[in-house]
mmCIF file as gemmi writes it, N, C-alpha and C atoms, coordinates in Angstrom:
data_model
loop_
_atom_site.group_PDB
_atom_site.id
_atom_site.type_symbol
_atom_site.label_atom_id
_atom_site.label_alt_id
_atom_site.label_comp_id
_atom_site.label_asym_id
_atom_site.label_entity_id
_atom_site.label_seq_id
_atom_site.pdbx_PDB_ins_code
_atom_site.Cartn_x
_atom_site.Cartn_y
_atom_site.Cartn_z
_atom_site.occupancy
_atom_site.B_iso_or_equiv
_atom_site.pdbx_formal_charge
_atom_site.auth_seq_id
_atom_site.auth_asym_id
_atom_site.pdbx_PDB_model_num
ATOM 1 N N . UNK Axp A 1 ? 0.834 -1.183 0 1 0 ? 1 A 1
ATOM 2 C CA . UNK Axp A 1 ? 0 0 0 1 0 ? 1 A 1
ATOM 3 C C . UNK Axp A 1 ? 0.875 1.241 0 1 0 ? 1 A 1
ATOM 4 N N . UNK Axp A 2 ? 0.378 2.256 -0.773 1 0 ? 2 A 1
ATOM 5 C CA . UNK Axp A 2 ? 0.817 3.734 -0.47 1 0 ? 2 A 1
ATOM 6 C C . UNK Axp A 2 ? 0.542 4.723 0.461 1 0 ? 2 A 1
ATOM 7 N N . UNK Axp A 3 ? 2.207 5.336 1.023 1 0 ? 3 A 1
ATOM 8 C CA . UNK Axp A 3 ? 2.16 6.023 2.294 1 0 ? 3 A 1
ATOM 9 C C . UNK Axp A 3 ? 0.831 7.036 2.19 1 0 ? 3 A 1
ATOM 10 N N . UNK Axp A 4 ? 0.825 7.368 1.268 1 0 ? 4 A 1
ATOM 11 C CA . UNK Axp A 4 ? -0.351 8.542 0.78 1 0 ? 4 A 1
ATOM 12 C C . UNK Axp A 4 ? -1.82 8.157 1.184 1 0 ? 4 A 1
ATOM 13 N N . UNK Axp A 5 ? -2.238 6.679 1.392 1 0 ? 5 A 1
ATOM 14 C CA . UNK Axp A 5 ? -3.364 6.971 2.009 1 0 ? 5 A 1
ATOM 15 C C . UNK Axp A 5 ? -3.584 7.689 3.078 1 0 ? 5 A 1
ATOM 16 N N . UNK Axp A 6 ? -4.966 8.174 3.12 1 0 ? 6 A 1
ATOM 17 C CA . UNK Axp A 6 ? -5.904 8.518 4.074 1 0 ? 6 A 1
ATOM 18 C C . UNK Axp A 6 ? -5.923 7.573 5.024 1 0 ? 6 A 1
ATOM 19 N N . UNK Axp A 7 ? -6.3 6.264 5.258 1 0 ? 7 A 1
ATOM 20 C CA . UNK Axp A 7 ? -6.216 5.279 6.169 1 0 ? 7 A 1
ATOM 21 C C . UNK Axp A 7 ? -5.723 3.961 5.929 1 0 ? 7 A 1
ATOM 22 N N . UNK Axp A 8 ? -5.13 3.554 6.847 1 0 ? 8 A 1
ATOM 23 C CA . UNK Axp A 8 ? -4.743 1.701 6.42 1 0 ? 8 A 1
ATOM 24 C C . UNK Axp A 8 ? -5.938 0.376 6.586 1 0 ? 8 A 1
ATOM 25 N N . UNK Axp A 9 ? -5.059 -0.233 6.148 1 0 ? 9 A 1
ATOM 26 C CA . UNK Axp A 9 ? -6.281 -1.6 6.24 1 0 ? 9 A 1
ATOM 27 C C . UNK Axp A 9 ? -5.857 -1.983 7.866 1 0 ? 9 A 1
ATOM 28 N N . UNK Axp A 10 ? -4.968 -1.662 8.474 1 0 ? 10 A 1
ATOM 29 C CA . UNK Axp A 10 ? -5.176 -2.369 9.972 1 0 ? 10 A 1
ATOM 30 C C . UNK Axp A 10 ? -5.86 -1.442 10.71 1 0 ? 10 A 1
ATOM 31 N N . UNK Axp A 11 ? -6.111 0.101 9.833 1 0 ? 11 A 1
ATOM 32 C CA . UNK Axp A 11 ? -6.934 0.863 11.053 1 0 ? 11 A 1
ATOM 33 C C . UNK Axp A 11 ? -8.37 0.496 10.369 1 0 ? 11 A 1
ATOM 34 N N . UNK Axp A 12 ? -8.92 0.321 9.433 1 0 ? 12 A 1
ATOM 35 C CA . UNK Axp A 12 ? -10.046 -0.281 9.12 1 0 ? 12 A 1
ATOM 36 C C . UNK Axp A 12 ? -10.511 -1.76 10.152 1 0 ? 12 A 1
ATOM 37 N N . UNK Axp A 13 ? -9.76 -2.864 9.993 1 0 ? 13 A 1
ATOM 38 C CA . UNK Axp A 13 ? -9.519 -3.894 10.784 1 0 ? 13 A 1
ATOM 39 C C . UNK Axp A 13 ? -10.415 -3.896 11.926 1 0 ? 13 A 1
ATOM 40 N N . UNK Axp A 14 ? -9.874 -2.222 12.663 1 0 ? 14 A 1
ATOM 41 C CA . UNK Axp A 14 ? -9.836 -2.433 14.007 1 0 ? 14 A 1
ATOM 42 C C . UNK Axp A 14 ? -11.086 -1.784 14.098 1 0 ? 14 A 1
ATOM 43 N N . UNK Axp A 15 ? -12.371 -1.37 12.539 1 0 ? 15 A 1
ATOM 44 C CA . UNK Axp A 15 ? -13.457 -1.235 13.023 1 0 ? 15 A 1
ATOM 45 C C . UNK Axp A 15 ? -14.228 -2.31 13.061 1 0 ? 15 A 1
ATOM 46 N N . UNK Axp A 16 ? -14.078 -3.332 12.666 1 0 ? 16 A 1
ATOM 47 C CA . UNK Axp A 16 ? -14.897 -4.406 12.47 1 0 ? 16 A 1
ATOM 48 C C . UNK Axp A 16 ? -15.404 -4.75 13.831 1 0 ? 16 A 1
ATOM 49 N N . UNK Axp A 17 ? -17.012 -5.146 13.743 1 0 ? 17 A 1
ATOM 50 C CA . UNK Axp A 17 ? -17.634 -4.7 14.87 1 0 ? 17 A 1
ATOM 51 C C . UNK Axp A 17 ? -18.479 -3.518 15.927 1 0 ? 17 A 1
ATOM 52 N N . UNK Axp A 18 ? -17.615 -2.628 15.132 1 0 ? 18 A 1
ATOM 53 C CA . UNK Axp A 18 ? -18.469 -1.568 14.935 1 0 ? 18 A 1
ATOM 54 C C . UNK Axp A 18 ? -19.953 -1.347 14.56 1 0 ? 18 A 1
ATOM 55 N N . UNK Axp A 19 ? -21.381 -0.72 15.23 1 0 ? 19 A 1
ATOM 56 C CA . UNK Axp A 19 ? -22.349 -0.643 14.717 1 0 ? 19 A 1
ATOM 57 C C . UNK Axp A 19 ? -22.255 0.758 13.994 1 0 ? 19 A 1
ATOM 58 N N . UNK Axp A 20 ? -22.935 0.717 13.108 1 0 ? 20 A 1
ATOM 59 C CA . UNK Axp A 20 ? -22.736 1.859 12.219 1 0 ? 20 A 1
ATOM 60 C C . UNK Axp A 20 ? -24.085 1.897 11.654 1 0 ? 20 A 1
ATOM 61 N N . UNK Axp A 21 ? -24.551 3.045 11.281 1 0 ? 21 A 1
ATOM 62 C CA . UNK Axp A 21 ? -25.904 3.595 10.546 1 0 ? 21 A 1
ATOM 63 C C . UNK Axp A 21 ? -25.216 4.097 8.937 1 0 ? 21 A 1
ATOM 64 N N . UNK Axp A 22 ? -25.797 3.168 7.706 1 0 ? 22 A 1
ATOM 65 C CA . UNK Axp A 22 ? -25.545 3.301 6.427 1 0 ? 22 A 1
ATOM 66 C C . UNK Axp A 22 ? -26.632 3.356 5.45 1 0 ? 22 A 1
ATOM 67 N N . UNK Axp A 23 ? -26.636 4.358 5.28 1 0 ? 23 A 1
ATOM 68 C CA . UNK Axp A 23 ? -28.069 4.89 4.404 1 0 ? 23 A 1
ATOM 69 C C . UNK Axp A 23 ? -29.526 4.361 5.193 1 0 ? 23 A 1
ATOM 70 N N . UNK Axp A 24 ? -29.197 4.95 6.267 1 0 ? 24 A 1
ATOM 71 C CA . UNK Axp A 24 ? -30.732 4.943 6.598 1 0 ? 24 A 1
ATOM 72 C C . UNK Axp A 24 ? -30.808 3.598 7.64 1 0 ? 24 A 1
ATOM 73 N N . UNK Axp A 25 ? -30.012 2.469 7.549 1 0 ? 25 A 1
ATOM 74 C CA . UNK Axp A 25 ? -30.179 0.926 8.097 1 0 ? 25 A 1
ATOM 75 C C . UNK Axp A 25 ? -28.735 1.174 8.826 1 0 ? 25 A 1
ATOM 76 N N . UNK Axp A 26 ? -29.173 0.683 10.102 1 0 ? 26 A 1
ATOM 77 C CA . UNK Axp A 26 ? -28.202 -0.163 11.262 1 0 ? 26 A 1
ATOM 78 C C . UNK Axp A 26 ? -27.417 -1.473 10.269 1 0 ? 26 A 1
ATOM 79 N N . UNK Axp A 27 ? -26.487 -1.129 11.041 1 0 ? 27 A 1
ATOM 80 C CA . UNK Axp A 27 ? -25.802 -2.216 10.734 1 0 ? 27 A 1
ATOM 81 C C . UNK Axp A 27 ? -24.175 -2.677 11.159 1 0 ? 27 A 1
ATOM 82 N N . UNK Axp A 28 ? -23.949 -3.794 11.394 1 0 ? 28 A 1
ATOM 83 C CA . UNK Axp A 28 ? -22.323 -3.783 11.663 1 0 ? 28 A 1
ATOM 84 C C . UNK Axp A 28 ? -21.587 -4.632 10.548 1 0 ? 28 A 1
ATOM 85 N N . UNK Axp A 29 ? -19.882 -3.517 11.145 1 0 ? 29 A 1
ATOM 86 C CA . UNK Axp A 29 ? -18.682 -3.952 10 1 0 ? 29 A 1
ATOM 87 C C . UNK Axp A 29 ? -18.349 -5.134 10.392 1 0 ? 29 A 1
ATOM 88 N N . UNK Axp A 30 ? -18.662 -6.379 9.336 1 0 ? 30 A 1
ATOM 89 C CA . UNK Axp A 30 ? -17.943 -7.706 9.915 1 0 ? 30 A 1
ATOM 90 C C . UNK Axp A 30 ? -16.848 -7.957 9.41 1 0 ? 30 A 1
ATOM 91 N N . UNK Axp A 31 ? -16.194 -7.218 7.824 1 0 ? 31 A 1
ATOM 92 C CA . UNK Axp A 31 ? -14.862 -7.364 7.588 1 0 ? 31 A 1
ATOM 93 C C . UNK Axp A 31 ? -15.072 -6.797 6.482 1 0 ? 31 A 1
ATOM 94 N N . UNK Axp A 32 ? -13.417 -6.405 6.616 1 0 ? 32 A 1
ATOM 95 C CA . UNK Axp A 32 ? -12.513 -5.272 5.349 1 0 ? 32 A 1
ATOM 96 C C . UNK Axp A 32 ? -12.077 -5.993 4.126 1 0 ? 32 A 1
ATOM 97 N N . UNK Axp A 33 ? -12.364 -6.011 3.275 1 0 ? 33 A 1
ATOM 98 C CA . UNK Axp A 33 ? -12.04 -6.379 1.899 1 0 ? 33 A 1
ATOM 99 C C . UNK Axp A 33 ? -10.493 -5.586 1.668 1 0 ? 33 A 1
ATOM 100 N N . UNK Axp A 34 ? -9.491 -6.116 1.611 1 0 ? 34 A 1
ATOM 101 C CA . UNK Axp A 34 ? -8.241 -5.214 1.226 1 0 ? 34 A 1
ATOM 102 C C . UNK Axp A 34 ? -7.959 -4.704 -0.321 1 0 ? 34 A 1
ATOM 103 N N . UNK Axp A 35 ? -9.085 -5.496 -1.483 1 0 ? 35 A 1
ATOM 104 C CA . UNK Axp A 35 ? -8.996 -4.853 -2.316 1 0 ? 35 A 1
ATOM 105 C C . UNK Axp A 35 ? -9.899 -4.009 -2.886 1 0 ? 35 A 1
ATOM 106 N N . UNK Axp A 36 ? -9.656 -2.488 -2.677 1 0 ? 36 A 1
ATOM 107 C CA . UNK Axp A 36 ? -10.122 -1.623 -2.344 1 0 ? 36 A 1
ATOM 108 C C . UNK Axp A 36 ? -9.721 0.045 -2.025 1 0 ? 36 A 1
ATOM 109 N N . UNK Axp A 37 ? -9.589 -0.615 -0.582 1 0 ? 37 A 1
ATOM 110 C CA . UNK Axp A 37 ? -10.377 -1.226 0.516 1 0 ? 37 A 1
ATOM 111 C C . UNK Axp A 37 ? -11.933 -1.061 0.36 1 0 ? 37 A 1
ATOM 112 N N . UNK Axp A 38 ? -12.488 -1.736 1.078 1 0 ? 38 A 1
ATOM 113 C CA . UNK Axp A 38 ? -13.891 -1.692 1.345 1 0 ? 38 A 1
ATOM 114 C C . UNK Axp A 38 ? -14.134 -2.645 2.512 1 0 ? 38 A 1
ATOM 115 N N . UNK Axp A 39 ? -15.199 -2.309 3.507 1 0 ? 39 A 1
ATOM 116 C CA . UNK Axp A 39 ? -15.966 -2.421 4.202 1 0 ? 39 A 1
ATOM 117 C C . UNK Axp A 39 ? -17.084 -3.334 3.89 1 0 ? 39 A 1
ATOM 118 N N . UNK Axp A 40 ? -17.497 -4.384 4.598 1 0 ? 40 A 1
ATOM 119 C CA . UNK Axp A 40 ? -18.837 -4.69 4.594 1 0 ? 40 A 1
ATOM 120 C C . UNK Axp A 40 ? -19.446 -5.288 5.713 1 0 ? 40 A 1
ATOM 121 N N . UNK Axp A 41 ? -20.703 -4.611 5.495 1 0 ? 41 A 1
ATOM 122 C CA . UNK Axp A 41 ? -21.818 -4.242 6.168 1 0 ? 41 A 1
ATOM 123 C C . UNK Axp A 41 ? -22.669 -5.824 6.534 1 0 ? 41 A 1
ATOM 124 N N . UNK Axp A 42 ? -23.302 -5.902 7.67 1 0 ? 42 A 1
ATOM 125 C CA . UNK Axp A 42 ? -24.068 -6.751 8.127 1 0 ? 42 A 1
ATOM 126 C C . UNK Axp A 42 ? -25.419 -5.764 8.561 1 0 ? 42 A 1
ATOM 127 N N . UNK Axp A 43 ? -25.937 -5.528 7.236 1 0 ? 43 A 1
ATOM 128 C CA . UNK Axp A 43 ? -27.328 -4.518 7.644 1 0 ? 43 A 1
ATOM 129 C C . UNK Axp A 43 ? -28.756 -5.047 8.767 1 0 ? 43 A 1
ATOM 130 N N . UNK Axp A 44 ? -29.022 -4.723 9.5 1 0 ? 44 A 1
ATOM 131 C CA . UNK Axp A 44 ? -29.955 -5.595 10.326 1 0 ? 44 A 1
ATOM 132 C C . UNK Axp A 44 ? -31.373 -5.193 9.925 1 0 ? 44 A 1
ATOM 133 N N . UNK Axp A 45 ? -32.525 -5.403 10.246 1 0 ? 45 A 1
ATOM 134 C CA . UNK Axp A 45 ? -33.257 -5.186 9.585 1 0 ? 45 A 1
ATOM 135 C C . UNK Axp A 45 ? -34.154 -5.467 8.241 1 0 ? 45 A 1
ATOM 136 N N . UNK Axp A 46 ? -33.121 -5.656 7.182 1 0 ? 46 A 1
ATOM 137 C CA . UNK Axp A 46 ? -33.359 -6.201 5.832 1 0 ? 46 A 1
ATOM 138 C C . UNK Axp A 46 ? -33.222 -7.524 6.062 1 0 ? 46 A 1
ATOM 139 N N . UNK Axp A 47 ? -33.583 -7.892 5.089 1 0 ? 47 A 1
ATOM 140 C CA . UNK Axp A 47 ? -33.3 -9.412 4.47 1 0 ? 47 A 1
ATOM 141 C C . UNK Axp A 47 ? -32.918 -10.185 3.617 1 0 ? 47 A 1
ATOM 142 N N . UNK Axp A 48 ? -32.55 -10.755 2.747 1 0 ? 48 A 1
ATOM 143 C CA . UNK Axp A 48 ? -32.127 -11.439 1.305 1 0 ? 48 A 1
ATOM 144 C C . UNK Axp A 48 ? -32.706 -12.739 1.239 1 0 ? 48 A 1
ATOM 145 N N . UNK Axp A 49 ? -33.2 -12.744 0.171 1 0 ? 49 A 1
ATOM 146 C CA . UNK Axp A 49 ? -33.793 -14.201 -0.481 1 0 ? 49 A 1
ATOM 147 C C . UNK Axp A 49 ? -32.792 -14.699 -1.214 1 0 ? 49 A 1
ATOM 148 N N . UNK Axp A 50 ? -32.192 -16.265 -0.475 1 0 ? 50 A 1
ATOM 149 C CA . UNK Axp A 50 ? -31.074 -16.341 -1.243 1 0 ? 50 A 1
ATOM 150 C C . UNK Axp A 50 ? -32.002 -17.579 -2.153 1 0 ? 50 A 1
ATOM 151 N N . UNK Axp A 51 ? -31.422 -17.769 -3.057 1 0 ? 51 A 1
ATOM 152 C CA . UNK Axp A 51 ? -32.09 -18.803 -4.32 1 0 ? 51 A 1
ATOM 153 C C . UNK Axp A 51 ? -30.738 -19.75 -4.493 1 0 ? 51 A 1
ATOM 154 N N . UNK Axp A 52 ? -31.225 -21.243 -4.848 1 0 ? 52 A 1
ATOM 155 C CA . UNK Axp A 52 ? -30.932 -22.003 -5.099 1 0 ? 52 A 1
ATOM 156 C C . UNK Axp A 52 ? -30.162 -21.841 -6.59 1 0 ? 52 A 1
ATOM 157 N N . UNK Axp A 53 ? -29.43 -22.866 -7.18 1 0 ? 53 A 1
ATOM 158 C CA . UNK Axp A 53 ? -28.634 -23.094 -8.533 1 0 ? 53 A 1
ATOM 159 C C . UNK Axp A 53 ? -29.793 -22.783 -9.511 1 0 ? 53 A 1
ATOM 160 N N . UNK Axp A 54 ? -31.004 -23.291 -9.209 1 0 ? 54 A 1
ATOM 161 C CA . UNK Axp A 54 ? -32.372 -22.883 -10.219 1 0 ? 54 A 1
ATOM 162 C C . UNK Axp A 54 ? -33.323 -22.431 -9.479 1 0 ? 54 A 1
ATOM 163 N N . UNK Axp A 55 ? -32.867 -21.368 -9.259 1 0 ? 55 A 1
ATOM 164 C CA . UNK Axp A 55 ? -33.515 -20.119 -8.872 1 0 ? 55 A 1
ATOM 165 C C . UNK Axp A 55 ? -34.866 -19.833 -7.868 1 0 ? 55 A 1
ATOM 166 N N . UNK Axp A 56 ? -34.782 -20.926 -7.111 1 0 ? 56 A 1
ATOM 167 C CA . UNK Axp A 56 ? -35.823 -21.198 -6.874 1 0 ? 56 A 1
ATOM 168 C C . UNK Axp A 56 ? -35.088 -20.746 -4.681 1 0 ? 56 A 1
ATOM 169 N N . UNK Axp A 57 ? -36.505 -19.867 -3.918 1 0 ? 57 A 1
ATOM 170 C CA . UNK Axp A 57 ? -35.824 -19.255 -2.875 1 0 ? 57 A 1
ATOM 171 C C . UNK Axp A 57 ? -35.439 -20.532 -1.949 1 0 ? 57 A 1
ATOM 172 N N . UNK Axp A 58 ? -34.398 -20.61 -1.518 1 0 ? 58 A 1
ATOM 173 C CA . UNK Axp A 58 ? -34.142 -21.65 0.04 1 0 ? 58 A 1
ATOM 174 C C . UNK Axp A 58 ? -34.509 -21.279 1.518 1 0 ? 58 A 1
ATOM 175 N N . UNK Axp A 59 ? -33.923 -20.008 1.562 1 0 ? 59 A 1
ATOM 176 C CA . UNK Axp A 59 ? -33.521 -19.025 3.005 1 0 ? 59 A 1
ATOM 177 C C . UNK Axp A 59 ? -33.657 -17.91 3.115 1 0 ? 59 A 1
ATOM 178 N N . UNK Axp A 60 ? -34.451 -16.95 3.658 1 0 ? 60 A 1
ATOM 179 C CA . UNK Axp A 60 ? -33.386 -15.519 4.242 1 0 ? 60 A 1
ATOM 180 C C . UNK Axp A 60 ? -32.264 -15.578 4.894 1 0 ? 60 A 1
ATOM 181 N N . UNK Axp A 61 ? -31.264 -14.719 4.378 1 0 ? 61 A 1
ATOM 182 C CA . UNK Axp A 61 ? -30.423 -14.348 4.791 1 0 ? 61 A 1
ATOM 183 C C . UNK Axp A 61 ? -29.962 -13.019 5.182 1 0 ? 61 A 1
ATOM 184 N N . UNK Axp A 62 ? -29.425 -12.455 6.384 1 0 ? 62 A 1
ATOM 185 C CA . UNK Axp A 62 ? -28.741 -11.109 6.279 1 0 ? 62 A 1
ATOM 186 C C . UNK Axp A 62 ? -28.154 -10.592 5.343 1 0 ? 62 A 1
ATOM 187 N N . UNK Axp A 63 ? -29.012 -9.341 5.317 1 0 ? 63 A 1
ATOM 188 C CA . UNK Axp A 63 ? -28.785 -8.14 4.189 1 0 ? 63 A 1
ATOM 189 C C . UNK Axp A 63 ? -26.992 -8.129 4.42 1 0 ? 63 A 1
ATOM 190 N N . UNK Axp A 64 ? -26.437 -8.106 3.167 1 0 ? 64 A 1
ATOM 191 C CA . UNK Axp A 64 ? -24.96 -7.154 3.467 1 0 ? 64 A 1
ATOM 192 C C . UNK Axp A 64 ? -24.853 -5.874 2.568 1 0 ? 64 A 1
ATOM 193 N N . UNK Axp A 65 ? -23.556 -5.528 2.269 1 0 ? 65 A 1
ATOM 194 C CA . UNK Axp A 65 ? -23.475 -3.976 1.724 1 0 ? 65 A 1
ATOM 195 C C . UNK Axp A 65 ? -22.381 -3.95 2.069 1 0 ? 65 A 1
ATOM 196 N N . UNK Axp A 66 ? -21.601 -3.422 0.584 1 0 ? 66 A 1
ATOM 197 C CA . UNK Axp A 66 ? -20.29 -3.061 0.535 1 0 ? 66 A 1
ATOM 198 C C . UNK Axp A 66 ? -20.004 -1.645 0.372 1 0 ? 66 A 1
ATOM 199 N N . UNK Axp A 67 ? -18.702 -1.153 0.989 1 0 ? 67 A 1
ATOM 200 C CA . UNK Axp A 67 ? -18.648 0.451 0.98 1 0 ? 67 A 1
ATOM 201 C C . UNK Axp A 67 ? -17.128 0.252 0.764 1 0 ? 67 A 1
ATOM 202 N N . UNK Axp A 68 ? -17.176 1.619 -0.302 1 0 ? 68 A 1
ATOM 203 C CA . UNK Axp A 68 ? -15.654 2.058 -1.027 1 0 ? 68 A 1
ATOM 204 C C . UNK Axp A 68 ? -15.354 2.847 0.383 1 0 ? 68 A 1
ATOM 205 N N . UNK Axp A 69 ? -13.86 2.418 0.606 1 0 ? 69 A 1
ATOM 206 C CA . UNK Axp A 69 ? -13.421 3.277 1.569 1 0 ? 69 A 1
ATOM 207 C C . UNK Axp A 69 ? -12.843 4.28 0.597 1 0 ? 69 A 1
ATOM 208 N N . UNK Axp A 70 ? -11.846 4.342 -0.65 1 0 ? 70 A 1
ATOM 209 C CA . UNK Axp A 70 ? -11.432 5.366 -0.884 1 0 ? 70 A 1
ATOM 210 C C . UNK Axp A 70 ? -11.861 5.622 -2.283 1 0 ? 70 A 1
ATOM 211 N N . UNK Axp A 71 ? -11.458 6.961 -2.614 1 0 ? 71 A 1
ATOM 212 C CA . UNK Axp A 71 ? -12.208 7.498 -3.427 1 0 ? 71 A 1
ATOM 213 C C . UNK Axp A 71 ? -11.518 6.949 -5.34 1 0 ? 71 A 1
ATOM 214 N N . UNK Axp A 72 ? -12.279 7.307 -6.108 1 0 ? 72 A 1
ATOM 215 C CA . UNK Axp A 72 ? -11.28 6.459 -7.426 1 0 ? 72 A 1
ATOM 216 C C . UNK Axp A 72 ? -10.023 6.814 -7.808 1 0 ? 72 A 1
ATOM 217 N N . UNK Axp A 73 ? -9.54 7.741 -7.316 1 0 ? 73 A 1
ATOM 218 C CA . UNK Axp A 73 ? -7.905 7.568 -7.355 1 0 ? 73 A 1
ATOM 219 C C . UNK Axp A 73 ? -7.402 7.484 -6.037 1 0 ? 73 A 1
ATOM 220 N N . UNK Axp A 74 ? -7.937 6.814 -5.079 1 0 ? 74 A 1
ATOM 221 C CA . UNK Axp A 74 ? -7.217 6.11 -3.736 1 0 ? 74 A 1
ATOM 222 C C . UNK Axp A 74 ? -6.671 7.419 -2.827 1 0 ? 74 A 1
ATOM 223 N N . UNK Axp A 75 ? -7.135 8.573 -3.054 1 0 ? 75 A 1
ATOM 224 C CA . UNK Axp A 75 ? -6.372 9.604 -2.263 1 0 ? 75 A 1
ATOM 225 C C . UNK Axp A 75 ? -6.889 10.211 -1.201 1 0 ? 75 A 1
ATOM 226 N N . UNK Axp A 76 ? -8.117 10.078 -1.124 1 0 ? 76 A 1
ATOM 227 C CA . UNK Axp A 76 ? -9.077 10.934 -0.261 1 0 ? 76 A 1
ATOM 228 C C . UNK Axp A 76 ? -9.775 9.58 0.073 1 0 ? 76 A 1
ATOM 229 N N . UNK Axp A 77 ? -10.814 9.868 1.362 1 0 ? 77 A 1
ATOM 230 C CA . UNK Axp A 77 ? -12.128 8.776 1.684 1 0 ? 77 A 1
ATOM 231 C C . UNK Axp A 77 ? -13.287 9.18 0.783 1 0 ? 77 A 1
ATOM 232 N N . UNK Axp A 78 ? -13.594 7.68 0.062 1 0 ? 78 A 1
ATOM 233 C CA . UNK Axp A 78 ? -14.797 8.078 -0.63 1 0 ? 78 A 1
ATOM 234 C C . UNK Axp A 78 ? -15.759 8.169 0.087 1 0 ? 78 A 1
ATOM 235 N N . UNK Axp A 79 ? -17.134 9.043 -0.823 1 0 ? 79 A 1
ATOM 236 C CA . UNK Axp A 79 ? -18.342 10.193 -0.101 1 0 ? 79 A 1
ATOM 237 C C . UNK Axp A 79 ? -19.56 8.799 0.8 1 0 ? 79 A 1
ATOM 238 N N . UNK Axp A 80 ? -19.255 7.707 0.386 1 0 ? 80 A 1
ATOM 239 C CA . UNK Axp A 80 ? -20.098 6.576 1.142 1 0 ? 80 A 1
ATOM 240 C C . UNK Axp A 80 ? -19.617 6.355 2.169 1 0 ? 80 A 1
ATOM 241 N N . UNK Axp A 81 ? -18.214 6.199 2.669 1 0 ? 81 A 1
ATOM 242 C CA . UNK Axp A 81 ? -17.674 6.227 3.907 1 0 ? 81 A 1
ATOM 243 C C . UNK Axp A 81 ? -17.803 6.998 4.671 1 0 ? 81 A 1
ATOM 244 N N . UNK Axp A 82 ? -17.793 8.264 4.414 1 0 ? 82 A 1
ATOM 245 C CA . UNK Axp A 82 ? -17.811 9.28 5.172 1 0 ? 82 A 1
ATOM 246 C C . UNK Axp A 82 ? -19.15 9.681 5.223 1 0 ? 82 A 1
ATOM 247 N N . UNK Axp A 83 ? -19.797 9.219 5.108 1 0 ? 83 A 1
ATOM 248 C CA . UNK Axp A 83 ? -21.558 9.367 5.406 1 0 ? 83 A 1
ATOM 249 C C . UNK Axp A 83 ? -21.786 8.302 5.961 1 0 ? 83 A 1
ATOM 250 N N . UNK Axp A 84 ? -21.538 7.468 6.351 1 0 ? 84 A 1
ATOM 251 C CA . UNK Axp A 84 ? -21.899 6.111 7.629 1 0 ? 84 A 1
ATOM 252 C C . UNK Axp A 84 ? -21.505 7.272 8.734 1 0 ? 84 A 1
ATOM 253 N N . UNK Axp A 85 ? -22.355 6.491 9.801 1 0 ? 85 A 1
ATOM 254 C CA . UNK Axp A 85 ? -22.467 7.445 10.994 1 0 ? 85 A 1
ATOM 255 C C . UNK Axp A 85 ? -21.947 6.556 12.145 1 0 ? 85 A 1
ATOM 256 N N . UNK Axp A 86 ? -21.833 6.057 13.011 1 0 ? 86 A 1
ATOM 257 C CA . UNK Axp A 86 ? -21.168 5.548 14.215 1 0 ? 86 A 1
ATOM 258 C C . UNK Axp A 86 ? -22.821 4.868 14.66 1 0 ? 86 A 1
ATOM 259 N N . UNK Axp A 87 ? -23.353 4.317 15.196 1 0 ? 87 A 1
ATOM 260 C CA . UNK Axp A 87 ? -24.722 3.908 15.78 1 0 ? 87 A 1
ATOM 261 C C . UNK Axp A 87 ? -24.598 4.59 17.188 1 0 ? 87 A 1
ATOM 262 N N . UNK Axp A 88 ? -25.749 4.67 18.037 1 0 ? 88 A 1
ATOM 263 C CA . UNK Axp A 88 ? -25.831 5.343 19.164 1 0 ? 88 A 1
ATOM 264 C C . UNK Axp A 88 ? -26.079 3.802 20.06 1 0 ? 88 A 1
């Protein structure tokens, strides 16, 4: 990685677990994607219909959601990161 980021992947790391509010839905960071970086989300609330090989539904599953930590030339935090809020 370049010294020039804004943040590292071990200070990301160390949010996982974190509850966080992302567009509107609660939710927590269960892990950092390093290529990226990105964040993803364990949204609570929602749901997912996961489907079988032929398409047909099995389960709900927890909503997830991925977030660009940096912006498209890696220099700044991108505008989705920095609009997640911390949860109360």
């Amino acid at each position: 990685m370049n010294d020039k980021l804004p943040i590292t992947v071990k200070e990301l790391r160390a949010m996982i677990g974190l509850h966080v509010v992302y567009q509107g839905n609660q939710g927590t960071i269960i892990e950092v994607l390093e290529d990226g970086p990105s964040l993803v989300l364990n949204t609570t609330g929602t749901a997912s219909i996961q489907r079988n090989l032929h398409g047909h539904p099995t389960r709900v599953s927890p909503h997830t959601s991925t977030v660009r930590v940096l912006s498209e030339n890696g220099t700044a935090l991108h505008k989705e990161f920095l609009d997640m809020d911390l949860a109360e």
